[in-house]
C-alpha positions as CSV (number, residue, x, y, z in Angstrom):
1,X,80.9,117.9,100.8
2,X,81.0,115.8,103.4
3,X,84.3,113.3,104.8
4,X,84.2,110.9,107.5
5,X,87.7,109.3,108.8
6,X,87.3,106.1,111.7
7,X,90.8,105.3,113.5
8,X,90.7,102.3,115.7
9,X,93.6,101.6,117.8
10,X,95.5,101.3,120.9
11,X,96.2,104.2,122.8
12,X,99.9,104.4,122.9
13,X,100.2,107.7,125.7
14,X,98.0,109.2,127.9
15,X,95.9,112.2,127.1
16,X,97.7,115.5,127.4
17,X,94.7,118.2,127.9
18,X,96.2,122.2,128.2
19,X,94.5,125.3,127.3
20,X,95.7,128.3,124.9
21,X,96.1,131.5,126.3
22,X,92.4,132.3,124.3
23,X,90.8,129.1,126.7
24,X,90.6,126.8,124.1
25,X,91.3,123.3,125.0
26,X,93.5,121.2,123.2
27,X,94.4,117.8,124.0
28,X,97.4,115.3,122.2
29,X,97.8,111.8,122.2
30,X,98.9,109.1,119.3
31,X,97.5,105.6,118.8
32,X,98.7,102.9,117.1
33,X,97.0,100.5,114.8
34,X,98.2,97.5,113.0
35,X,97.6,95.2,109.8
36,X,98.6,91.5,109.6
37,X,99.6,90.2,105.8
38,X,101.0,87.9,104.6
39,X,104.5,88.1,101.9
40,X,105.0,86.6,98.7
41,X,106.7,84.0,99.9
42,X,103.7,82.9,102.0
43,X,104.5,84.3,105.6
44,X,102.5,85.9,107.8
45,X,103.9,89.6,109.0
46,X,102.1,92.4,110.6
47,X,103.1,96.2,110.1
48,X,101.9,98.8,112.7
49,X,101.2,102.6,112.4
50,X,101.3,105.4,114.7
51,X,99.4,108.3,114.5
52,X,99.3,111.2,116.4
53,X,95.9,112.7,117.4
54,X,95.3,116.5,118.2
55,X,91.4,117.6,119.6
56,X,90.0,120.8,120.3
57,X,87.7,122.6,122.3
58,X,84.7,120.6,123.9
59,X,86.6,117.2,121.7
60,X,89.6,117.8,123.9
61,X,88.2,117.5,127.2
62,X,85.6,114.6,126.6
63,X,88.9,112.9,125.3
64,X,91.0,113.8,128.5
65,X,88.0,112.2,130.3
66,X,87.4,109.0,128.9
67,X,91.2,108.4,128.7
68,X,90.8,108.2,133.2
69,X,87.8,105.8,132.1
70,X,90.2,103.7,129.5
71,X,93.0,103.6,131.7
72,X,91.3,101.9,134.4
73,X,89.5,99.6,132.2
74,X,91.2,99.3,128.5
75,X,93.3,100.8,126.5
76,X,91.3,100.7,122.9
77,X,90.0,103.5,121.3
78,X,88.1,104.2,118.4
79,X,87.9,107.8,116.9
80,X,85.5,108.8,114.2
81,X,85.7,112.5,113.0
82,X,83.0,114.0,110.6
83,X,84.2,116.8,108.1
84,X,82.1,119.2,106.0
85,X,83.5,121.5,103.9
């Protein structure tokens, strides 16, 4: 079986990369994404979700590195993670 998610969204904190006692990177940020819609009584309103994001090993220190390249140049981000199981 084979799952693929794809978050897009602004990156609400900077990258946190720190390494487990084994050497296994980990880094933790969140982003948040938003939907605009409009209500029953015809106006517009836009709701926003956060989501925190864990990586791991080689994942977590890619990350770490293009959040220096995002923070100099934009703060979008666009995750796509591909699960078999």
């Amino acid at each position: 079986m084979y799952n693929k998610v794809t978050l897009l969204g602004h990156l609400t904190r900077d990258v946190e990369l720190r390494y487990t006692p084994s050497g296994t990177a980990v880094a933790n940020t969140a982003i948040a994404t938003s939907k605009k819609f409009k209500k029953q009584d015809g106006s517009s309103a836009e709701e926003v979700c956060f989501i925190d994001l864990a990586f791991f090993g080689r994942s977590a220190e890619v990350s770490k590195m293009f959040d220096t390249l995002l923070s100099e140049n934009a703060d979008d981000i666009n995750v796509v993670n591909n699960t078999t199981y």
